[in-house]
VOPAGU-2260 file (C-alpha; in pm, 1 decimal, decimal comma):
REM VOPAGU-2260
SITE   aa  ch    i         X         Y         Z
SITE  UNK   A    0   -1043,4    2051,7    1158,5
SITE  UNK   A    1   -1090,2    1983,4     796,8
SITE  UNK   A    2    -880,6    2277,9     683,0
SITE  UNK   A    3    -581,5    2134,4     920,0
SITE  UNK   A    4    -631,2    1760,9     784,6
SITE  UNK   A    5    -581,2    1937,4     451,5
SITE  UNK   A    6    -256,9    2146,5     529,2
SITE  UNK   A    7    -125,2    1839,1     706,3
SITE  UNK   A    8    -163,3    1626,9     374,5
SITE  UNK   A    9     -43,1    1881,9     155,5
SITE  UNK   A   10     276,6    1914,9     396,2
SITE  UNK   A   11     337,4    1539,2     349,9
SITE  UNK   A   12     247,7    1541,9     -39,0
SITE  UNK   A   13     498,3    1789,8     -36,9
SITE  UNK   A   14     769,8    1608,7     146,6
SITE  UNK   A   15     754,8    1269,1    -102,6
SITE  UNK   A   16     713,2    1507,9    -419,3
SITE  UNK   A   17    1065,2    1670,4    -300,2
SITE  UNK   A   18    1228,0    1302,8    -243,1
SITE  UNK   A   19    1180,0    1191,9    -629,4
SITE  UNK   A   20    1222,8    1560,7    -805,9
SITE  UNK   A   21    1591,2    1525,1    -588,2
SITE  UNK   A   22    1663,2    1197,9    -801,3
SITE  UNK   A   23    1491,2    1362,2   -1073,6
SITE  UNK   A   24    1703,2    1649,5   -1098,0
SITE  UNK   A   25    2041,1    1426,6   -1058,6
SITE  UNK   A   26    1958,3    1221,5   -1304,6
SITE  UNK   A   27    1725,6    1269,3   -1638,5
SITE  UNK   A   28    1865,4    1079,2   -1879,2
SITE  UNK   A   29    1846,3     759,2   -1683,5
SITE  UNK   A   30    1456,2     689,5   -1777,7
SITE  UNK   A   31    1454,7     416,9   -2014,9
SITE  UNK   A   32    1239,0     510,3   -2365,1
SITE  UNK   A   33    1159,8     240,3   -2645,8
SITE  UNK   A   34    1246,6     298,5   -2993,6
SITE  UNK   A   35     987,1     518,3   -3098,6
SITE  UNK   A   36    1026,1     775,0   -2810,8
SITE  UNK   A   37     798,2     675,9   -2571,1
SITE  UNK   A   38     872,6     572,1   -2214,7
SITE  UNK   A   39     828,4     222,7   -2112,7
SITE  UNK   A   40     502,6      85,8   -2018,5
SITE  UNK   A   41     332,8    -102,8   -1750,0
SITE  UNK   A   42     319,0    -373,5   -1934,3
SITE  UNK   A   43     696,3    -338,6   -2040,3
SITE  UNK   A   44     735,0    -346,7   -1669,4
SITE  UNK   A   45     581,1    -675,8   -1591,0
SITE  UNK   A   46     785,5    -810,0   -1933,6
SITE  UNK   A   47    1125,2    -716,6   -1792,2
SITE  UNK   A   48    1049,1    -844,8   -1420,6
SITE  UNK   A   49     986,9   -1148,4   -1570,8
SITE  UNK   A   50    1322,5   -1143,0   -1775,5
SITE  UNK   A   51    1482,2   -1080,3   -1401,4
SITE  UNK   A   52    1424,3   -1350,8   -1218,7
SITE  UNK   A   53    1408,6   -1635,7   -1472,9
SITE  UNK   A   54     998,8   -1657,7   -1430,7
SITE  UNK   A   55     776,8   -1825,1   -1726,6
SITE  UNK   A   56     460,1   -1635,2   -1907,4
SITE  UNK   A   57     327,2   -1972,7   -1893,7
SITE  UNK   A   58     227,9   -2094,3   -1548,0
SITE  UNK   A   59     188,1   -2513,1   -1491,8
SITE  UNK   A   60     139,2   -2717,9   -1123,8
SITE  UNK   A   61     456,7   -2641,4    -943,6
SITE  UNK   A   62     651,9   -2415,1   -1162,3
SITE  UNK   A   63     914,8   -2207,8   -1047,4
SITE  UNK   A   64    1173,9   -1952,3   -1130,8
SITE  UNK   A   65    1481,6   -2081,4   -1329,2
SITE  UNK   A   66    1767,2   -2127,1   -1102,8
SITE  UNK   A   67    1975,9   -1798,6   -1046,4
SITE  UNK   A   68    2330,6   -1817,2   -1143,0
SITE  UNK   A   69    2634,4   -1702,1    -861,8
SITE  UNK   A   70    2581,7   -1687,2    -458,8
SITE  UNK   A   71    2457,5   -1423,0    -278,8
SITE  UNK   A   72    2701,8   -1228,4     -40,6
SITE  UNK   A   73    2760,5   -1313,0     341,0
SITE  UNK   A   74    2792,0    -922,5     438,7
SITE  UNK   A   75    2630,5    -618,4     300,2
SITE  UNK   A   76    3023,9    -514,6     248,1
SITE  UNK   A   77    3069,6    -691,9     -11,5
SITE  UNK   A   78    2768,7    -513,8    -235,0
SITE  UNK   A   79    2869,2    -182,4    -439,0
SITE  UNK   A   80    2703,5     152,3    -296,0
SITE  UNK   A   81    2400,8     298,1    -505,0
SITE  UNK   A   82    2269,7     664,3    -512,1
SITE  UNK   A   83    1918,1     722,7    -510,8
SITE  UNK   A   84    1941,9     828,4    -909,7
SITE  UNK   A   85    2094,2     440,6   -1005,1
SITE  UNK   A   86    1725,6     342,5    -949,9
SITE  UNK   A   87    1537,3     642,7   -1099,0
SITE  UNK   A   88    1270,5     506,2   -1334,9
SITE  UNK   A   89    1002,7     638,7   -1529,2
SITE  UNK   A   90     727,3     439,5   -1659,3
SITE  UNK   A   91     380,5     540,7   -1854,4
SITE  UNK   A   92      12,5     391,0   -1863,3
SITE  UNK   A   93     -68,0     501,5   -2203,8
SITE  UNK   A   94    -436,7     550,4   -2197,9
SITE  UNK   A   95    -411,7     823,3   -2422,2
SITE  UNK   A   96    -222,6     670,8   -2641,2
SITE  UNK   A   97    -409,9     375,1   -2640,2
SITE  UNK   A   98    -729,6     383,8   -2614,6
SITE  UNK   A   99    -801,0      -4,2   -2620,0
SITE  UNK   A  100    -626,9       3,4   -2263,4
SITE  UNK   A  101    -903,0     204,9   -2087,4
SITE  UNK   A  102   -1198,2     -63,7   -2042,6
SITE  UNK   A  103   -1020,3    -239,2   -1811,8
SITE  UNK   A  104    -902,0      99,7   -1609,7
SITE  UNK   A  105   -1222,9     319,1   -1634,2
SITE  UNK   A  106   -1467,5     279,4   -1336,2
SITE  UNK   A  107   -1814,7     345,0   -1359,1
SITE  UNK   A  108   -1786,4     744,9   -1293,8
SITE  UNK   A  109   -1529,6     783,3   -1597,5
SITE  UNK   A  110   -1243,9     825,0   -1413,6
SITE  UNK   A  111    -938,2     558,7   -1327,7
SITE  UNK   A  112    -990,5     302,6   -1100,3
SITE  UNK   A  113    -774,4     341,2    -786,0
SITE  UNK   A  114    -751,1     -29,5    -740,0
SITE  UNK   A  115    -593,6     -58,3   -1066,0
SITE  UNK   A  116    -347,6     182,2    -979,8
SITE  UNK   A  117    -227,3       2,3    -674,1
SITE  UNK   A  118    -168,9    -274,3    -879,9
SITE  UNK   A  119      66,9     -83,7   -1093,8
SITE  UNK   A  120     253,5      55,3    -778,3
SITE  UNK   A  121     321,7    -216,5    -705,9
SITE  UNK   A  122     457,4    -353,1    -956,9
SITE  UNK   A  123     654,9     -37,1   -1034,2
SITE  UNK   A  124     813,4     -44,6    -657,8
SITE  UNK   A  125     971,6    -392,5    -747,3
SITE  UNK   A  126    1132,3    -311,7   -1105,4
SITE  UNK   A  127    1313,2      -0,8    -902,8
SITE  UNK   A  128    1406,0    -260,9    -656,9
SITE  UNK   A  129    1597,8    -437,8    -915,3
SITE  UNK   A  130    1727,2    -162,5   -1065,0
SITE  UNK   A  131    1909,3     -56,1    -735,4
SITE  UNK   A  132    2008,2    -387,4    -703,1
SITE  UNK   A  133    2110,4    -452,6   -1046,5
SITE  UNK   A  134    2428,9    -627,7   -1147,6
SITE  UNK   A  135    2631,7    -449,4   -1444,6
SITE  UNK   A  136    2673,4    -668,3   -1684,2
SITE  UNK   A  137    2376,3    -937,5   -1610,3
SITE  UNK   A  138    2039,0    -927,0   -1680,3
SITE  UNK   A  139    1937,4   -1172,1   -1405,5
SITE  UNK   A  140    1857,4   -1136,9   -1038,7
SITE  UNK   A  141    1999,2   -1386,3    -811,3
SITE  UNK   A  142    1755,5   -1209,9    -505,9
SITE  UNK   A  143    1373,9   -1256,7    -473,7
SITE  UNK   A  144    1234,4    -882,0    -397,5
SITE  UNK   A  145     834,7    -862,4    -255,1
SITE  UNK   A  146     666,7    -603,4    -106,1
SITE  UNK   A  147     650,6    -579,7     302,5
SITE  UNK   A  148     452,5    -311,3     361,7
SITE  UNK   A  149     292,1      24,7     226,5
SITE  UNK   A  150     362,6     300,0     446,9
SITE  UNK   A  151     157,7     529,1     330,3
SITE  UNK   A  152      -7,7     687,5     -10,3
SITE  UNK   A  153    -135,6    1035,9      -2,7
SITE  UNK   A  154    -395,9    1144,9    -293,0
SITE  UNK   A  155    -316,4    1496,8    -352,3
SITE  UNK   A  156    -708,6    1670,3    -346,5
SITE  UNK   A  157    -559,4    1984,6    -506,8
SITE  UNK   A  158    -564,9    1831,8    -823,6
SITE  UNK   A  159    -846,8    1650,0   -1024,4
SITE  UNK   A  160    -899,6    1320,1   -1042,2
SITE  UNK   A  161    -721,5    1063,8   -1279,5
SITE  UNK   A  162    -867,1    1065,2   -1625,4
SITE  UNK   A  163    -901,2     738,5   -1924,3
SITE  UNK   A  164    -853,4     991,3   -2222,7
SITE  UNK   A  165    -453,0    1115,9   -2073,1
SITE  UNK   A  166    -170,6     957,8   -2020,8
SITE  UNK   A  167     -47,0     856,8   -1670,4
SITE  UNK   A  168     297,1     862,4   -1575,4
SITE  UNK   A  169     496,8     722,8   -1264,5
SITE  UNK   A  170     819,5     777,3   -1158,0
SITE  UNK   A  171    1019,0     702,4    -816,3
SITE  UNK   A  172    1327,2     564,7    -717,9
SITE  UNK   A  173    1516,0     374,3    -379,3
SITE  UNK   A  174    1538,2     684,6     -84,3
SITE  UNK   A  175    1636,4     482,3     194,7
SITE  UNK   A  176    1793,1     117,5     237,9
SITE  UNK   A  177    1860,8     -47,1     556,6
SITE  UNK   A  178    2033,7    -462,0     538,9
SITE  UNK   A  179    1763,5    -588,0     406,7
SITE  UNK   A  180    1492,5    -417,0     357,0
SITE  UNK   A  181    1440,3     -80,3     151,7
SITE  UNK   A  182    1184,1     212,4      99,4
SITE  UNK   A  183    1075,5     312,8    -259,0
SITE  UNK   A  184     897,3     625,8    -266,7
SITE  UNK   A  185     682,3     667,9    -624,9
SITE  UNK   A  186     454,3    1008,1    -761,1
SITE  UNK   A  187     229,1     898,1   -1050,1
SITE  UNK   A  188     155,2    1252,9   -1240,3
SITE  UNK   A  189     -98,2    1274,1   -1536,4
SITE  UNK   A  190     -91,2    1611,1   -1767,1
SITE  UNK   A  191     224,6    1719,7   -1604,7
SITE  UNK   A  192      79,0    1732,6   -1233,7
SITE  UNK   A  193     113,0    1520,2    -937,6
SITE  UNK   A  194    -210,0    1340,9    -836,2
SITE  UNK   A  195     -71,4    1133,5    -573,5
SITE  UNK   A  196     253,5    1014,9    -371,1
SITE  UNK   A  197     337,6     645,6    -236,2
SITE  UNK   A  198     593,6     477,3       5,9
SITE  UNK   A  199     674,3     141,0     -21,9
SITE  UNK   A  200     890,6     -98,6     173,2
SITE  UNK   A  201    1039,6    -399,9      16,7
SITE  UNK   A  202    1240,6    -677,1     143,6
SITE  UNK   A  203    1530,5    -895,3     -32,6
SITE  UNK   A  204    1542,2   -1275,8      30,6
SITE  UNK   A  205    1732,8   -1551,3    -104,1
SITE  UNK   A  206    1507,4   -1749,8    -343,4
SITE  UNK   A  207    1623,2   -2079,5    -200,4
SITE  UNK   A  208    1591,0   -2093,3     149,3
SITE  UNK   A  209    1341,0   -1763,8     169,8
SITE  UNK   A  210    1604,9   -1628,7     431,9
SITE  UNK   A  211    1680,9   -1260,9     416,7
SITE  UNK   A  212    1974,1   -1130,2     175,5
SITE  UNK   A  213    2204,2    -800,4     175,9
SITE  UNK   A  214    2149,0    -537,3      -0,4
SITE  UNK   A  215    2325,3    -262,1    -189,8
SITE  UNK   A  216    2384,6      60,6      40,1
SITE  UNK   A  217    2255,8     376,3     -75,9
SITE  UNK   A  218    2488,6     634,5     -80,5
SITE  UNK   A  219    2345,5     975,2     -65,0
SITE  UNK   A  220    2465,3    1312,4    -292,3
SITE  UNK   A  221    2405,0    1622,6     -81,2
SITE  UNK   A  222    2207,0    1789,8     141,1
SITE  UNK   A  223    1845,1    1713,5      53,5
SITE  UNK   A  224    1930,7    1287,0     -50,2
SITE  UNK   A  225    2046,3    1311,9     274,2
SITE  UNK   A  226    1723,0    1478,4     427,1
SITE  UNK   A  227    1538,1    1170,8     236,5
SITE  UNK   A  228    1752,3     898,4     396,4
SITE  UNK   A  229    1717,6     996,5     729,1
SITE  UNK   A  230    1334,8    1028,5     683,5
SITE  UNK   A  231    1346,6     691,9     595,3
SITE  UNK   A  232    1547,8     572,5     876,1
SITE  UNK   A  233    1342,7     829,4    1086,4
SITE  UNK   A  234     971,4     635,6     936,9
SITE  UNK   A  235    1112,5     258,6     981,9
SITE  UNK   A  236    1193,2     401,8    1358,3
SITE  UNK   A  237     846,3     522,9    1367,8
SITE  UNK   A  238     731,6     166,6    1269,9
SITE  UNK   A  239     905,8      19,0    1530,8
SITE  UNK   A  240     766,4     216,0    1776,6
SITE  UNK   A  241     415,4     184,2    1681,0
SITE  UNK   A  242     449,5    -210,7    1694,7
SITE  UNK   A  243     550,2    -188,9    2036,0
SITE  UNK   A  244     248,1       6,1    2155,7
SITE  UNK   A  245      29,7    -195,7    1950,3
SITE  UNK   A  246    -369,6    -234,5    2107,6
SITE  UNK   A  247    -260,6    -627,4    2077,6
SITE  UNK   A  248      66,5    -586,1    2286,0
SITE  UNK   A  249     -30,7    -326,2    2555,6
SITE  UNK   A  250    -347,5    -192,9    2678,5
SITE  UNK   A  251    -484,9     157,3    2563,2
SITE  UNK   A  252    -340,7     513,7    2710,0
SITE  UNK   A  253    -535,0     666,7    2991,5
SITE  UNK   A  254    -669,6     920,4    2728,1
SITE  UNK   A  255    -783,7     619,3    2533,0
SITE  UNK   A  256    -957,3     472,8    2823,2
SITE  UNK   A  257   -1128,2     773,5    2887,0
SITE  UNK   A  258   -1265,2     769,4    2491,3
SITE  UNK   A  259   -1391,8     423,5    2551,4
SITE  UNK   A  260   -1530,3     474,9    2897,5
SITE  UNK   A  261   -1708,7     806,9    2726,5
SITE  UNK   A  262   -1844,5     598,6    2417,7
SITE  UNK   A  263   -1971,2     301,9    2665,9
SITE  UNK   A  264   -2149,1     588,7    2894,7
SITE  UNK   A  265   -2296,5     759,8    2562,1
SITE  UNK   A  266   -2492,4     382,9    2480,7
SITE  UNK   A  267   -2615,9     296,5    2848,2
SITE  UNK   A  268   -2998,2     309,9    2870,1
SITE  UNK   A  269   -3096,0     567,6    3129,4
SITE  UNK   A  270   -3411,2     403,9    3170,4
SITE  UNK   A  271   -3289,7      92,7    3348,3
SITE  UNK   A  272   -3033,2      75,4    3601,6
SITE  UNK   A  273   -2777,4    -190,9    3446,0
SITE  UNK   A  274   -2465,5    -164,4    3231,3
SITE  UNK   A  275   -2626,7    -461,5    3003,5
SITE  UNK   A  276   -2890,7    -259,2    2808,8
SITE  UNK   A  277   -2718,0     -60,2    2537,7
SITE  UNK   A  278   -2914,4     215,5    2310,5
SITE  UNK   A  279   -2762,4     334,7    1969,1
SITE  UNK   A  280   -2728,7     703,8    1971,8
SITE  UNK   A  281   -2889,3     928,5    1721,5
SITE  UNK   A  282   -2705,5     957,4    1385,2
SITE  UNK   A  283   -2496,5     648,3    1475,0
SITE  UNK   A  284   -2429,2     297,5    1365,8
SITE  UNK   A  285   -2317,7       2,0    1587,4
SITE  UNK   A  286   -1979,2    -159,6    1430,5
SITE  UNK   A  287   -2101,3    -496,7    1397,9
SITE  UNK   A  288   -2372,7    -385,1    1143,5
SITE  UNK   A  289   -2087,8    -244,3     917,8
SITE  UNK   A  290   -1937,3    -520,9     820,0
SITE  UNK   A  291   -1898,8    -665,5     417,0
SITE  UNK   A  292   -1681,2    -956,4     320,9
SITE  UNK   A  293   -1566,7   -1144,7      50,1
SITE  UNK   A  294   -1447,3   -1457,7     -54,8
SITE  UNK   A  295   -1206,1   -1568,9    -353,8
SITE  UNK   A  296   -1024,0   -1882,7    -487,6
SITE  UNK   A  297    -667,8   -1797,1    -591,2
SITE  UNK   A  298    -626,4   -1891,2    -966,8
SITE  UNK   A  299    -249,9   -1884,4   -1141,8
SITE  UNK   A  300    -346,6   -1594,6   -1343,3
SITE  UNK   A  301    -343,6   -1372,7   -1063,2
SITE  UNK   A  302      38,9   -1461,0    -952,6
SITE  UNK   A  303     336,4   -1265,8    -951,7
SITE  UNK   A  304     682,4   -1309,9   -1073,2
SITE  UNK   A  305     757,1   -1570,3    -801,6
SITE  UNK   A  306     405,3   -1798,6    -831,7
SITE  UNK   A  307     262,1   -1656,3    -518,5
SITE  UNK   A  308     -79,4   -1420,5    -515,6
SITE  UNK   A  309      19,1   -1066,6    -658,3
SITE  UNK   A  310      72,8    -802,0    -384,7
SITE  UNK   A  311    -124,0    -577,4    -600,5
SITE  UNK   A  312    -372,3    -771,9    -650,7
SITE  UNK   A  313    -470,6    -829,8    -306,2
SITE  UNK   A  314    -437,5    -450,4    -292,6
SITE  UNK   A  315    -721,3    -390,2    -586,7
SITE  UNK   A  316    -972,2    -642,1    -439,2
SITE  UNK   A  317    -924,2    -512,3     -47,5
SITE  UNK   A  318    -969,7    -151,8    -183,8
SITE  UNK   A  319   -1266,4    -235,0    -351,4
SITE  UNK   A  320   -1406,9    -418,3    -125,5
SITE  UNK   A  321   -1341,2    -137,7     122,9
SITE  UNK   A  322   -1467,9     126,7    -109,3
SITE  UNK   A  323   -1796,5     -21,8    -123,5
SITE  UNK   A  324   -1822,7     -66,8     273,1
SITE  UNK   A  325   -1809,1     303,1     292,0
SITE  UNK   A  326   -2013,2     400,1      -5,2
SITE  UNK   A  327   -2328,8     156,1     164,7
SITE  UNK   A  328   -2220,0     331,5     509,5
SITE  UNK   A  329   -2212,7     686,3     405,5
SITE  UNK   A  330   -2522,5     636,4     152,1
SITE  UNK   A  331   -2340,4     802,8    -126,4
SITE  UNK   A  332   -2001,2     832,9    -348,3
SITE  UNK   A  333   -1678,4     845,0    -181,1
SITE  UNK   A  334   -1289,3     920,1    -239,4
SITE  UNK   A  335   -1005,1     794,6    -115,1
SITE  UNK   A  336    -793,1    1028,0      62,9
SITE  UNK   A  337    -552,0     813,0     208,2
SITE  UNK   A  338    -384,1     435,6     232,0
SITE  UNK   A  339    -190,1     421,9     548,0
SITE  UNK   A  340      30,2     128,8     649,2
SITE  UNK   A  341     -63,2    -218,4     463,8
SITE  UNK   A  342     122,3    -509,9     610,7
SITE  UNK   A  343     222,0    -831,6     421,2
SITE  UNK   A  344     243,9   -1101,7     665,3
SITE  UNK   A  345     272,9   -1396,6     476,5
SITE  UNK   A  346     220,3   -1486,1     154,6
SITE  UNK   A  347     -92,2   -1607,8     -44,4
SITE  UNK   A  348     -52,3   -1938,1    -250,3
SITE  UNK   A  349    -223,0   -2026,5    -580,1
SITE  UNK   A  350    -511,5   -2259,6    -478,6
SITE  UNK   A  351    -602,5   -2090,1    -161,7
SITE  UNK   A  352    -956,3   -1950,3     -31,7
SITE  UNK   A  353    -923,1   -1580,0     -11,0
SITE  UNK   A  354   -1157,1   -1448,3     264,0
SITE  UNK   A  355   -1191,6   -1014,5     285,6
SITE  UNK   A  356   -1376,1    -918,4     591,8
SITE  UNK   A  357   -1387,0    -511,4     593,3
SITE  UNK   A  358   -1546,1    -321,1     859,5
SITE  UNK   A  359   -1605,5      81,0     922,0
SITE  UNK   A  360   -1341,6     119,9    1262,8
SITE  UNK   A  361   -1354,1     482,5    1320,8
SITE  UNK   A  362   -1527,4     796,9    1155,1
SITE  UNK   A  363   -1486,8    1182,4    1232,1
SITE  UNK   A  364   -1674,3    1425,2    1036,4
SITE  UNK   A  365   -1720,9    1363,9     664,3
SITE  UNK   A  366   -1413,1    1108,6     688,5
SITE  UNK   A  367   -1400,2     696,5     747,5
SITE  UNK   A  368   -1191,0     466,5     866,6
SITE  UNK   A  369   -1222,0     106,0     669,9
SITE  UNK   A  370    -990,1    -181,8     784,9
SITE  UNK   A  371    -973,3    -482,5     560,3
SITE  UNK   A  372    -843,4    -839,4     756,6
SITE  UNK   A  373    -756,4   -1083,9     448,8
SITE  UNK   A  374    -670,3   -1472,1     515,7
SITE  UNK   A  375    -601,5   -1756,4     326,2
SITE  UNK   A  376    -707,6   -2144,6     363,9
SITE  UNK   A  377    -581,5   -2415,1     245,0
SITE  UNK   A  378    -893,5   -2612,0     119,8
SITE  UNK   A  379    -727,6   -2942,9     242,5
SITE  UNK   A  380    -561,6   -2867,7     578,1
SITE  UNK   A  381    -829,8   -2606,2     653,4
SITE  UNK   A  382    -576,5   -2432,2     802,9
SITE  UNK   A  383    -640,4   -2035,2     840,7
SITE  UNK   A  384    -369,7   -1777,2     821,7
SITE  UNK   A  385    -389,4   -1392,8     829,7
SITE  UNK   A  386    -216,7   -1234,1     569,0
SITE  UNK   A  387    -247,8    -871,1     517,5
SITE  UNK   A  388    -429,0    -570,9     726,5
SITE  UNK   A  389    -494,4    -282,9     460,8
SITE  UNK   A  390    -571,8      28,5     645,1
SITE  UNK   A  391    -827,6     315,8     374,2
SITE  UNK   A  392    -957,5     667,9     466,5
SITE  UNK   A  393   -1263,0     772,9     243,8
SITE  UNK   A  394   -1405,5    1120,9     235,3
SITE  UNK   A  395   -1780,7    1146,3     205,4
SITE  UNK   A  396   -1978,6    1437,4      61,8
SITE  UNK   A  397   -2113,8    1511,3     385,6
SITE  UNK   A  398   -2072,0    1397,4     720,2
SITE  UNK   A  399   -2115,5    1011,0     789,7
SITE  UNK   A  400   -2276,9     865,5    1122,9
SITE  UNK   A  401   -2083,9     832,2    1392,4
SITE  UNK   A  402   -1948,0     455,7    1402,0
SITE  UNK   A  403   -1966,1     303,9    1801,8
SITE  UNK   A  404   -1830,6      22,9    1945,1
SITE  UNK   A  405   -2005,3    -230,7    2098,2
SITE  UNK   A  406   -1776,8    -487,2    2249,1
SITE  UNK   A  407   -1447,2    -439,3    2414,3
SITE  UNK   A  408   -1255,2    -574,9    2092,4
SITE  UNK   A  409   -1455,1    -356,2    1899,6
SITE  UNK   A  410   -1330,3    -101,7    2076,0
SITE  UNK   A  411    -952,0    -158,6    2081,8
SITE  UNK   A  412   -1046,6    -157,3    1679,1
SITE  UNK   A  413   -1177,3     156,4    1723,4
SITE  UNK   A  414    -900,7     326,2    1858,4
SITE  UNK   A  415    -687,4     151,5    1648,9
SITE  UNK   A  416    -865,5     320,0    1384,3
SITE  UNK   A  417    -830,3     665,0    1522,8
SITE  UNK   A  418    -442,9     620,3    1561,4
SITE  UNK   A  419    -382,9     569,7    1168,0
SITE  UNK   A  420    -654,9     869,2    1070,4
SITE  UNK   A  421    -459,1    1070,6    1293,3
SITE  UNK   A  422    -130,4     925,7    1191,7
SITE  UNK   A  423    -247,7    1004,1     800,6
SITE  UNK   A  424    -479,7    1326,8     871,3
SITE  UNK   A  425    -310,7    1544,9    1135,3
């Protein structure tokens, strides 16, 4: 089982590597370098995103982006086509360079912290975002681009970990836009080698109303651009089709009933004739003991370009949180191995209570399942609101308990769990 999970991952590590080395190869000179040779940097990035959409260094009570100048098409005909190689960027995280950057990146096993790095994805996804979008001739944005969903990042476990004393490197571009909406796909590479791949999907809206806007069709150069596009059209299908089946729209398959049925059966006591008394099997932990939360207050200096919460940020503190749940679980260090399909729902406002509630959903060998629910309140309406769903897979050094459900909702989480290992995994 392991070795398939394996040659799955590499297939699909293989797939996104091919998407940006397509742009690559069409288009090298388009990565922007400063003066003294170097490539931009992160915190270039965050700079120029600022310089975009008109948004202050300096945050005060109710501060906003400047107001964009010109209107905003009624059609997506009247936007210019972009190829995928309009949007190829290449940014760096110079930890080598500098070393004064690494105290805030190095965790406490030397390497890079991963949350860190989603941060920066994130960040990178919406500067190529603009870029496809861009206007010749004008610096400014007239669209407000966020983050909808990550469909997936793959960690590549053929190559070593991310290291403080080298450079990092990302790079990705635009491989598939739809009206509104588009998919960034990103490889961040250290020493010359991939270490892992990510798939974004972003979504244009009109900064005054928060309606959707057009934007720019991509028009694909050959055979293997178009290969990219229509796995992009072929993944937001996919997306569709999973949200219809959801565990909170329709009940479980009859195989899925059967795993339930089989788990409940497993936990009955044989000693007493009723379905009420429940025993733990050996080697196993109930899901309600798994649980860790967390709970933040939303300060300005953790917004984004258009005053809300960061994307990324939520990212960092859900993975860490996350993280931990499995190290405690598995009683030892873990990697991640995969993030699969983190939805934005709404956004997060300065001011609000952040409340993190992760819990260990599904395990199968040496591998876990951690789902992370985040929701806001508003400390004066006390009104609650779910935000995002961030789906990790950790691999343990050896095999973990087996994680059991005790309650019916417990175990639609369950299986819920085993449909995005197996969606990621196999």
């Amino acid at each position: 089982m392991a070795v398939m999970m394996a040659a799955n991952q590499r297939a699909i590590v293989g797939a996104l590597r091919l998407g940006i080395q397509v742009a690559c190869n069409a288009a090298r000179s388009f990565t922007e370098v400063s003066s003294k040779g170097h490539l931009m940097t992160m915190n270039n990035v965050r700079s120029h995103l600022r310089e975009i959409v008109g948004a202050s260094e300096m945050w005060s009570h109710g501060s906003s982006r400047t107001q964009p100048h010109g209107s905003l098409p009624k059609s997506q005909t009247e936007l210019p086509a972009r190829r995928m190689r309009d949007s190829l960027l290449e940014v760096e995280l110079p930890l080598g360079r500098l070393p004064e950057l690494r105290e805030k990146y190095i965790n406490m096993h030397g390497g890079v912290r991963f949350g860190r790095i989603l941060e920066e994805l994130d960040t990178f996804a919406i500067l190529i975002s603009y870029q496809h979008t861009k206007k010749e001739g004008s610096m400014r944005s007239p669209l407000s681009i966020v983050t909808a969903m990550v469909d997936k990042i793959v960690v590549d476990k053929q190559q070593s970990l991310l290291v403080t004393d080298q450079d990092i490197s990302f790079r990705g571009h635009v491989s598939w836009v739809g009206k509104t909406s588009m998919e960034v796909q990103m490889q961040v590479m250290q020493n010359g080698k991939d270490k892992l791949q990510a798939t974004f999907v972003v979504v244009a809206r009109d900064p005054q109303n928060q309606r959707s806007a057009f934007l720019n069709p991509l028009q694909y150069d050959g055979a293997e651009e178009e290969k990219l596009f229509t796995q992009g059209q072929l993944a937001k299908e996919r997306r569709v089709a999973a949200s219809k089946v959801s565990l909170l729209k329709m009940a479980p398959t009859a195989e899925e009933r059967e795993i339930v049925h089989k788990i409940f059966l497993n936990t009955l006591d044989t000693q007493s004739v009723t379905f009420k008394a429940r025993v733990l099997p050996e080697n196993s932990q109930w899901m309600e003991n798994t649980k860790l939360k967390n709970l933040m207050i939303c300060h300005p200096q953790e917004r984004n370009i258009h005053n809300k919460i960061f994307g990324g940020f939520l990212m960092r503190k859900a993975f860490e949180l996350a993280w931990a749940n499995a190290c405690v679980y598995s009683g030892g260090r873990v990697e991640v191995v995969a993030v699969d399909d983190i939805l934005f729902q709404n956004p997060v406002e300065i001011g609000s209570l952040l409340y993190l509630s992760s819990e260990v959903c599904y395990t199968q060998d040496k591998f876990l399942q951690v789902r992370v629910h985040s929701g806001v309140m508003n400390p004066q309406t006390r009104i609650y609101t779910t935000t995002n769903i961030f789906h990790f897979i950790f691999g343990a050094q050896l095999a973990v308990p087996q994680v059991v459900p005790h309650t019916y909702g417990e175990s639609m989480l369950y299986l819920d769990g085993k449909r995005h290992f197996e969606s990621s995994m196999t």
